[in-house]
DRENPA-3360 file (N, C-alpha, C; in nm, 2 decimals, always signed):
BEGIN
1 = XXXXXXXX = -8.93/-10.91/+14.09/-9.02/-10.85/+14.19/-8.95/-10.82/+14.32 ~ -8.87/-10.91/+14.37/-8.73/-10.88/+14.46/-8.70/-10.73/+14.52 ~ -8.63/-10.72/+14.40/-8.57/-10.60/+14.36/-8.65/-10.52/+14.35 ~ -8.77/-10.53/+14.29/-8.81/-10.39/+14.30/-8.90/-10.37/+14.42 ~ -8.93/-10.47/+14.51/-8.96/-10.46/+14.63/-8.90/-10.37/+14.70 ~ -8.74/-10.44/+14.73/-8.64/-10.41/+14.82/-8.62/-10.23/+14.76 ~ -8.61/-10.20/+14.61/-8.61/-10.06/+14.61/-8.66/-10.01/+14.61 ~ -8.81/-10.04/+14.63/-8.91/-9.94/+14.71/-8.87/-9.94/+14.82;
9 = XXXXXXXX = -8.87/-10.03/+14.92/-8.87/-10.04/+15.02/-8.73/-9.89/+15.10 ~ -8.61/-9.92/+15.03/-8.52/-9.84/+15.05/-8.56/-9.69/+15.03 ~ -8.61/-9.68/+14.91/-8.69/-9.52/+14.82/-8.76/-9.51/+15.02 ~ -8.84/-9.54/+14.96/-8.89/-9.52/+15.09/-8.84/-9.47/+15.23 ~ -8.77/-9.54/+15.22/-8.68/-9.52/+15.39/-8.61/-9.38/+15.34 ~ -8.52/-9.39/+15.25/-8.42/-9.25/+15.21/-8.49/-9.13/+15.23 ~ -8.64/-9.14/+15.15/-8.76/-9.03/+15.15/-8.79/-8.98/+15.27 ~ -8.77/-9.07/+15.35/-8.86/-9.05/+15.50/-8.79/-8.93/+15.53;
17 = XXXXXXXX = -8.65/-8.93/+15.53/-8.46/-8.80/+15.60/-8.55/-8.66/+15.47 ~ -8.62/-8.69/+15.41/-8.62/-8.56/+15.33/-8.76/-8.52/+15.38 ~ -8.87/-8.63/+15.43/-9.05/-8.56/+15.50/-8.96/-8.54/+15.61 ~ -8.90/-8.62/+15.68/-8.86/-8.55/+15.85/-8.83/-8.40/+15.85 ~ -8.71/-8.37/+15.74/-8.67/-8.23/+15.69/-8.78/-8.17/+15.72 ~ -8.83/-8.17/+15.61/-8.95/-8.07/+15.57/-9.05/-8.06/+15.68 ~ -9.08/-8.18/+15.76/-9.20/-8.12/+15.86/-9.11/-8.02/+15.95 ~ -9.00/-8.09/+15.99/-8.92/-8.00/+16.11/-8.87/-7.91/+16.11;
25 = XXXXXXXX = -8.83/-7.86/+15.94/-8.78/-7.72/+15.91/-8.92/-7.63/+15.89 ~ -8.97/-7.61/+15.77/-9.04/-7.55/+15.69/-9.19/-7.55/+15.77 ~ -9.23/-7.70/+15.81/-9.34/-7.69/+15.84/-9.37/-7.64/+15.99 ~ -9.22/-7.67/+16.08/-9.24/-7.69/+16.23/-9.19/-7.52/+16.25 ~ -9.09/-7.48/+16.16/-8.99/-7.35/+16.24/-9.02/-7.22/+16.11 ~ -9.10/-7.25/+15.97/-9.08/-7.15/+15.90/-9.18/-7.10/+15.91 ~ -9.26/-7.19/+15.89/-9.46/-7.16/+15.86/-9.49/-7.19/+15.99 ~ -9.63/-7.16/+16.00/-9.73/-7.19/+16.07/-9.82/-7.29/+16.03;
33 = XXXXXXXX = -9.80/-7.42/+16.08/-9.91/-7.52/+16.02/-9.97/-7.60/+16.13 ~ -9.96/-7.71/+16.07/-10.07/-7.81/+16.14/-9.94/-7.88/+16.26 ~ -9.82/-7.88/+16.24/-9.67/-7.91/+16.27/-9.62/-7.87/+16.37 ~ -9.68/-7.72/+16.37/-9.57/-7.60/+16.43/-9.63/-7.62/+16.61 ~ -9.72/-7.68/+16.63/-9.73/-7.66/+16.79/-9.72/-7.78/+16.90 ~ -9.70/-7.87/+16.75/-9.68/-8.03/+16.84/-9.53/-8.03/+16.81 ~ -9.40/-7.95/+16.76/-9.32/-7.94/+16.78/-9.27/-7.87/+16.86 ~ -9.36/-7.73/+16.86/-9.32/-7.63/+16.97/-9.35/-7.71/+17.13;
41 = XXXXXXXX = -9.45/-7.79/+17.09/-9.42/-7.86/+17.28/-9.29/-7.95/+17.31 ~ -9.30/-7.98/+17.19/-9.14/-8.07/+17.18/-9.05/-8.00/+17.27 ~ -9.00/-7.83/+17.16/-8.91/-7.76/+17.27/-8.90/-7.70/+17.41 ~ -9.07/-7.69/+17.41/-9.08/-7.65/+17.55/-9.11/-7.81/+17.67 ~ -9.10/-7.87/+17.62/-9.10/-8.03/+17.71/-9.04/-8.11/+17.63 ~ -8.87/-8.11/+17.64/-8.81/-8.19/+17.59/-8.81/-8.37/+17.56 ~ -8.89/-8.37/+17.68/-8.94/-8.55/+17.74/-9.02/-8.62/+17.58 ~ -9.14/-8.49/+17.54/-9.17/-8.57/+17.46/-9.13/-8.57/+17.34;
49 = XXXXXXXX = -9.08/-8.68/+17.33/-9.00/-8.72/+17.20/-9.08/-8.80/+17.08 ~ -9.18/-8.86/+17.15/-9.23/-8.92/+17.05/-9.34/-8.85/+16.96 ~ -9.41/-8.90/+16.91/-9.49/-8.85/+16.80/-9.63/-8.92/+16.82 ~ -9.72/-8.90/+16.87/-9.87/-8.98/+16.84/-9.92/-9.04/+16.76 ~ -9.97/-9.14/+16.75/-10.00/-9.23/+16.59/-10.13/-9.18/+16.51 ~ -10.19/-9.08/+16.64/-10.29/-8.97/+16.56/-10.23/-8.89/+16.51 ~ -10.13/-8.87/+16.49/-10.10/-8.74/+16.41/-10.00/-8.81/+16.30 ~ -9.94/-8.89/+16.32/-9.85/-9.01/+16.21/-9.97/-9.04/+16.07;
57 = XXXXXXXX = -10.10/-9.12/+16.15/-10.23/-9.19/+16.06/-10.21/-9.09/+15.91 ~ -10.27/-8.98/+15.96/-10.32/-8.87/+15.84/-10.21/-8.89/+15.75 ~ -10.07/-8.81/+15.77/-9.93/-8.77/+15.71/-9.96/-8.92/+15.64 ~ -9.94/-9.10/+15.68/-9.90/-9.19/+15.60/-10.04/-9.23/+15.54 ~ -10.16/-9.21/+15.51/-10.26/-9.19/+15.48/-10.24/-9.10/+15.32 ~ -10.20/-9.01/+15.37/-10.20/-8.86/+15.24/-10.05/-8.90/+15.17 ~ -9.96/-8.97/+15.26/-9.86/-9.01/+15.18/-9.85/-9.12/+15.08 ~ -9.99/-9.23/+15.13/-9.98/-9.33/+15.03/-10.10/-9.29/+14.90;
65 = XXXXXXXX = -10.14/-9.21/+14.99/-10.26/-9.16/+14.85/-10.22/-9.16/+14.75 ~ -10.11/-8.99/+14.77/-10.00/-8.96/+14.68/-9.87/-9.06/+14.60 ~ -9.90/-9.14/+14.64/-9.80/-9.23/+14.59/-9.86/-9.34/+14.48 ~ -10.00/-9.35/+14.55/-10.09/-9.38/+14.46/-10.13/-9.35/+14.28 ~ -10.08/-9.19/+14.28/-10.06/-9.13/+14.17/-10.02/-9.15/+14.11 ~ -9.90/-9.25/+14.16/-9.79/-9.30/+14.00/-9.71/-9.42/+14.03 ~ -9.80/-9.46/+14.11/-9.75/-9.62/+14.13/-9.87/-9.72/+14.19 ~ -9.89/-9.84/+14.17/-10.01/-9.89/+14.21/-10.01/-9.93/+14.34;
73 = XXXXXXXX = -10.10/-9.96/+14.41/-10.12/-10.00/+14.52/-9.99/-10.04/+14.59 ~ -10.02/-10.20/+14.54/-9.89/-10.25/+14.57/-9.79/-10.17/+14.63 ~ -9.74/-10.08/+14.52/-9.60/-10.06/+14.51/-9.59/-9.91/+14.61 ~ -9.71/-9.85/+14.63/-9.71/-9.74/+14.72/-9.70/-9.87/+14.86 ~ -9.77/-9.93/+14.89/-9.76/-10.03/+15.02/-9.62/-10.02/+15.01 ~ -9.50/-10.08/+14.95/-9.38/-10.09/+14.98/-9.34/-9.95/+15.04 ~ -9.33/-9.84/+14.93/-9.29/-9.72/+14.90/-9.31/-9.69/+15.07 ~ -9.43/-9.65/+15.15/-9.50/-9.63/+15.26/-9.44/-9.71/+15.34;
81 = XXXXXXXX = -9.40/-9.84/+15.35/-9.38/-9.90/+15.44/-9.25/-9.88/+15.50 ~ -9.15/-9.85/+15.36/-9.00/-9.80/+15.38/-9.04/-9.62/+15.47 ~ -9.08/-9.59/+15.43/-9.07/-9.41/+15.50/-9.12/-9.47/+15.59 ~ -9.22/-9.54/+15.64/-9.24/-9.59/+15.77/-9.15/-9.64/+15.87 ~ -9.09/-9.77/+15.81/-8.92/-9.79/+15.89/-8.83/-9.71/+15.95 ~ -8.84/-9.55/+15.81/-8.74/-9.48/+15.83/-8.82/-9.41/+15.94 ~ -8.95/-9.34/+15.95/-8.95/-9.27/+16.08/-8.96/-9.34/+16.20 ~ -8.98/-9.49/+16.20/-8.96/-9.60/+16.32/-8.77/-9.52/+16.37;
89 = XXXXXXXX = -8.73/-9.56/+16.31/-8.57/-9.52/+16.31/-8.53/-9.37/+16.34 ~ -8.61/-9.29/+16.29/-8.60/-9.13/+16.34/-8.68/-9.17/+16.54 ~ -8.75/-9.25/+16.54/-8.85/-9.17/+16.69/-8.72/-9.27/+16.78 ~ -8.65/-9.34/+16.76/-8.59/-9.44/+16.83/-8.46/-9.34/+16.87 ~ -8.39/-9.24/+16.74/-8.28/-9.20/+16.77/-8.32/-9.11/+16.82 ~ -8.45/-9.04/+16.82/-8.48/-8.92/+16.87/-8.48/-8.91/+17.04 ~ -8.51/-9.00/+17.08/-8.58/-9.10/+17.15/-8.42/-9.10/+17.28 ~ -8.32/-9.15/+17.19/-8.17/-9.17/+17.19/-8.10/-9.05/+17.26;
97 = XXXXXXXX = -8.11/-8.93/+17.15/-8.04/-8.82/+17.16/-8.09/-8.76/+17.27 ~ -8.22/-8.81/+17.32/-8.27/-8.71/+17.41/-8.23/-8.77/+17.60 ~ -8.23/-8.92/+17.58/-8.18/-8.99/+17.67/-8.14/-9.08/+17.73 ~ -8.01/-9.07/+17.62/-7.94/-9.15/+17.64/-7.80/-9.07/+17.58 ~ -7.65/-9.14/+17.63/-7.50/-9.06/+17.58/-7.51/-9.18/+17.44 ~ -7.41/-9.11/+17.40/-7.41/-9.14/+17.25/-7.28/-9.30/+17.26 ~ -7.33/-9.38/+17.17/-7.25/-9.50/+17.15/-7.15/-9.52/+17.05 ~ -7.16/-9.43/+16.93/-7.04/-9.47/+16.85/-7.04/-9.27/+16.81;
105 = XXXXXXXX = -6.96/-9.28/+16.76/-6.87/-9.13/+16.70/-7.00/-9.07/+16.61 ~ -7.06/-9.16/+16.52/-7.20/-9.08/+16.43/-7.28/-9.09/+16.51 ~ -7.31/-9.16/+16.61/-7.47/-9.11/+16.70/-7.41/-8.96/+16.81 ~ -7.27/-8.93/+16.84/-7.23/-8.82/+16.93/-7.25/-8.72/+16.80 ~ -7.19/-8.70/+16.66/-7.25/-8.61/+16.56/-7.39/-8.59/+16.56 ~ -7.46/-8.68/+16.51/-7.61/-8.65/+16.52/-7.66/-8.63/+16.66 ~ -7.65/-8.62/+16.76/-7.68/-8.60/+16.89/-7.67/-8.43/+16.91 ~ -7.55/-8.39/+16.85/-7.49/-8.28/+16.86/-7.57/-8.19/+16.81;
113 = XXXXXXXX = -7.61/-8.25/+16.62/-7.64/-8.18/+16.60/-7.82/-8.15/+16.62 ~ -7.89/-8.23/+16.67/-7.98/-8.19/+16.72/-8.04/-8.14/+16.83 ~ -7.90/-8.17/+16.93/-7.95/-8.02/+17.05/-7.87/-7.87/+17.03 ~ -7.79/-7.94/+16.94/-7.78/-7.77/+16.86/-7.91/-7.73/+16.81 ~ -7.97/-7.74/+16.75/-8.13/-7.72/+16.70/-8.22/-7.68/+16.85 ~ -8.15/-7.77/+16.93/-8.30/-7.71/+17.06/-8.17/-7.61/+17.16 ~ -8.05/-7.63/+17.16/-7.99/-7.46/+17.26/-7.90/-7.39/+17.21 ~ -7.91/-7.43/+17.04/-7.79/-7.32/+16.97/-7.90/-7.24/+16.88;
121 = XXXXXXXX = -7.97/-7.26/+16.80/-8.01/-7.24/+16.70/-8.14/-7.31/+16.58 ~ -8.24/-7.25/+16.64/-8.38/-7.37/+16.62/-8.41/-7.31/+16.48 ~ -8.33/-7.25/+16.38/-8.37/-7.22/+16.25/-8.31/-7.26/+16.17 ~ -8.23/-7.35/+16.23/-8.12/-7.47/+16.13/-8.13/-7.61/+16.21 ~ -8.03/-7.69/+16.14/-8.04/-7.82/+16.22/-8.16/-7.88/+16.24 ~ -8.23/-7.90/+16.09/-8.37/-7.95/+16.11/-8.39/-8.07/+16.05 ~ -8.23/-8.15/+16.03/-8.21/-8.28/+16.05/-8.24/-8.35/+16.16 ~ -8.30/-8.47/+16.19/-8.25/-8.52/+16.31/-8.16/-8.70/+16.32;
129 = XXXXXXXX = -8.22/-8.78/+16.19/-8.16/-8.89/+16.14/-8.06/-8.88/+16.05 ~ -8.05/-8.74/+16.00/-7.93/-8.72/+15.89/-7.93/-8.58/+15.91 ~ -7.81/-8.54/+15.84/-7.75/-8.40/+15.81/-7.78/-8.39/+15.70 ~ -7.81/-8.47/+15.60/-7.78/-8.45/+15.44/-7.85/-8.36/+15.42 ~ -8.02/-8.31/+15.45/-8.07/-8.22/+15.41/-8.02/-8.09/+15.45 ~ -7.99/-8.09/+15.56/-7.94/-7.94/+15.62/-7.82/-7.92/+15.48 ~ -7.76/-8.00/+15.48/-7.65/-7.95/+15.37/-7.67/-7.89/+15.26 ~ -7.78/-7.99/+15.18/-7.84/-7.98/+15.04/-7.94/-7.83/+15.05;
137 = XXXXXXXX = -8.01/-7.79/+15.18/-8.08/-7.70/+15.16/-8.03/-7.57/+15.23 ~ -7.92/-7.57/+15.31/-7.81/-7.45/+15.36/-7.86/-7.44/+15.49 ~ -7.91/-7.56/+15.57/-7.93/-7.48/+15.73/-7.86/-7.57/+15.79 ~ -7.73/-7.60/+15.75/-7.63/-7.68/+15.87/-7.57/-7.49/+15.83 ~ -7.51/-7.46/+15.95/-7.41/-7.30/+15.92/-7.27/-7.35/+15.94 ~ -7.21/-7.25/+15.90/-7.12/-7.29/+15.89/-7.01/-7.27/+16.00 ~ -7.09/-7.21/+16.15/-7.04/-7.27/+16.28/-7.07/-7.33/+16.35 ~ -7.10/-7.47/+16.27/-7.17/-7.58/+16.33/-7.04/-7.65/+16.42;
145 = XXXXXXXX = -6.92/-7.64/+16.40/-6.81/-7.75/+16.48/-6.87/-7.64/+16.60 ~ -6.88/-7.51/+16.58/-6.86/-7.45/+16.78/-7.03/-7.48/+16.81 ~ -7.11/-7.52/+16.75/-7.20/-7.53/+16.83/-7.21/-7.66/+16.87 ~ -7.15/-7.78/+16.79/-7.20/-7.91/+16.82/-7.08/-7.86/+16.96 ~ -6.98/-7.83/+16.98/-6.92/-7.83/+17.08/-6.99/-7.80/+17.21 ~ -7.11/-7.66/+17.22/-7.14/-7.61/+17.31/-7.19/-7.75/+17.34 ~ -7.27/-7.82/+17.26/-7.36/-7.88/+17.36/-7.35/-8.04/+17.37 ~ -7.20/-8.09/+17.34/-7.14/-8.20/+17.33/-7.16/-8.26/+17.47;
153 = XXXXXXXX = -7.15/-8.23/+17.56/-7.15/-8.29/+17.69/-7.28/-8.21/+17.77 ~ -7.40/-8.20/+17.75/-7.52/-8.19/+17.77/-7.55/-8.34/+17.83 ~ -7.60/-8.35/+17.94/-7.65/-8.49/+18.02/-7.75/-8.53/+17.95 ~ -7.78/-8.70/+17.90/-7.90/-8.71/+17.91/-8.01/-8.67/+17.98 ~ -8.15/-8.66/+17.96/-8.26/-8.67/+18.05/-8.29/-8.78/+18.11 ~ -8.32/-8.75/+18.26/-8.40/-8.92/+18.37/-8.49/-8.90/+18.32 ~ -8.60/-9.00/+18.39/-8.69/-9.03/+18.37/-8.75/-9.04/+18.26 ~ -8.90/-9.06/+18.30/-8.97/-9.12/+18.17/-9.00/-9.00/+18.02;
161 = XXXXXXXX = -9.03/-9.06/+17.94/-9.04/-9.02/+17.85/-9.25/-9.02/+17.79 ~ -9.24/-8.94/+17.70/-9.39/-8.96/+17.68/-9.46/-9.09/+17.61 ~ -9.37/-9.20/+17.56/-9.42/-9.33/+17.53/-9.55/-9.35/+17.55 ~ -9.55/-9.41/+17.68/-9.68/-9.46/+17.69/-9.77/-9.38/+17.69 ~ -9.76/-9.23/+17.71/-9.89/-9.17/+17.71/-9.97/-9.18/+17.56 ~ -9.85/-9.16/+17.49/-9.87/-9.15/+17.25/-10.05/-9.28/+17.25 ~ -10.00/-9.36/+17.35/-10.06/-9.50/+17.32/-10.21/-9.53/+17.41 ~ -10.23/-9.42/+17.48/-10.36/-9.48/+17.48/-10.43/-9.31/+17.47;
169 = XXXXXXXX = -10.53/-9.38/+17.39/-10.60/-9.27/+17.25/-10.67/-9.12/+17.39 ~ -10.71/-9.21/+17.46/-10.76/-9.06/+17.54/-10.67/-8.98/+17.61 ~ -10.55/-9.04/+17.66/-10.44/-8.93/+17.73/-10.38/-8.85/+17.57 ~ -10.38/-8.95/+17.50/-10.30/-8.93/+17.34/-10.37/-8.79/+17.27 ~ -10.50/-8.81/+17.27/-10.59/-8.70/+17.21/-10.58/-8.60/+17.32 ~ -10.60/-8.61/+17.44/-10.64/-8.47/+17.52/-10.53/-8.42/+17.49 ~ -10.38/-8.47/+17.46/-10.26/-8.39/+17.49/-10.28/-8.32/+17.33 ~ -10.27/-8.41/+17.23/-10.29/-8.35/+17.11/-10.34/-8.18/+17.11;
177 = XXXXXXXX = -10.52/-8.21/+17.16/-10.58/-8.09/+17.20/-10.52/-8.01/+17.26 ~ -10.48/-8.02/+17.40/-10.39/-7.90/+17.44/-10.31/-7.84/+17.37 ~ -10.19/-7.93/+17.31/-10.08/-7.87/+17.28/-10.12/-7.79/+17.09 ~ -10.25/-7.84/+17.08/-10.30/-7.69/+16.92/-10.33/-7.58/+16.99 ~ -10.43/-7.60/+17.10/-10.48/-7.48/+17.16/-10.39/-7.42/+17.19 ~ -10.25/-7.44/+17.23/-10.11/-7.35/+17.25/-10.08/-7.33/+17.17 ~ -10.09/-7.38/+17.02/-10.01/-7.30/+16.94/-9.86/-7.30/+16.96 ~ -9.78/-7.24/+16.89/-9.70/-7.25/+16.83/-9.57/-7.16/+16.96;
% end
């Protein structure tokens, strides 16, 4: 029971680098969805980095539904709880890259490569915890060394960040509202 906790638990987390993908590429920059305008505030207000737990609820909601389908309760709870971890770990680095300088050699790569995504090129680089998908699906390019360069020494951001607003449900919702009514 261990074991197959702990590899749900992991399944889970790995899965999370492949939904981060997909909402950020396909759902945020290809299509037009439910995605595309709480990201588009992202690039036009860098600050907010985090993600609202109204808009988290639904996605881990529909994700454990679905998991539901071919694993029981239980084991979707692990399954869920790991992709959970893993986007705790995406909003922290995101969180990171946006402000704060980078601490070891892989967080200045991944740092790189996701303000490449916001001042080189927003139709790739739709990693932000990993590169692996950009690789596996062809949107790292293949002048990624000159772009992580351009923006290798980009300053962190001061001040605050949108944290506290995510957390209480009426600033959390009005901003939600706004930022659909903008669109994309």
């Amino acid at each position: 029971m261990i074991a197959e906790t702990i590899g749900l638990l992991l399944a889970g987390f790995f899965f999370w680098g492949l939904l981060e993908y997909t909402i950020h590429g396909p759902l945020s920059h290809r299509w037009k969805t439910f995605a595309s305008p709480l990201h588009a505030n992202h690039h036009r207000s860098p600050r907010n980095v985090f993600t609202s737990p109204i808009a988290v609820l639904p996605i881990t909601l529909l994700l454990f539904g679905a998991t539901t389908l071919v694993a029981s309760p239980l084991q979707a709870s692990f399954f869920v709880g790991g992709a959970l971890a893993g986007f705790c770990r995406y909003e922290w680095m995101h969180w990171r890259f946006h402000f704060r300088a980078p601490r070891s050699k892989r967080e200045r790569l991944l740092r790189s490569h996701h303000l490449a995504h916001h001042f080189c090129n927003s139709r790739v680089y739709h990693g932000v915890s990993t590169r692996l998908w950009d690789r596996v699906f062809g949107t790292l390019p293949a002048n990624w060394k000159e772009d992580y360069a351009r923006v290798a020494d980009c300053a962190p951001l001061t001040g605050e960040s949108n944290f506290v607003e995510i957390w209480n449900p009426r600033t959390s919702l009005a901003h939600l509202r706004r930022t659909m009514d903008r669109g994309p």
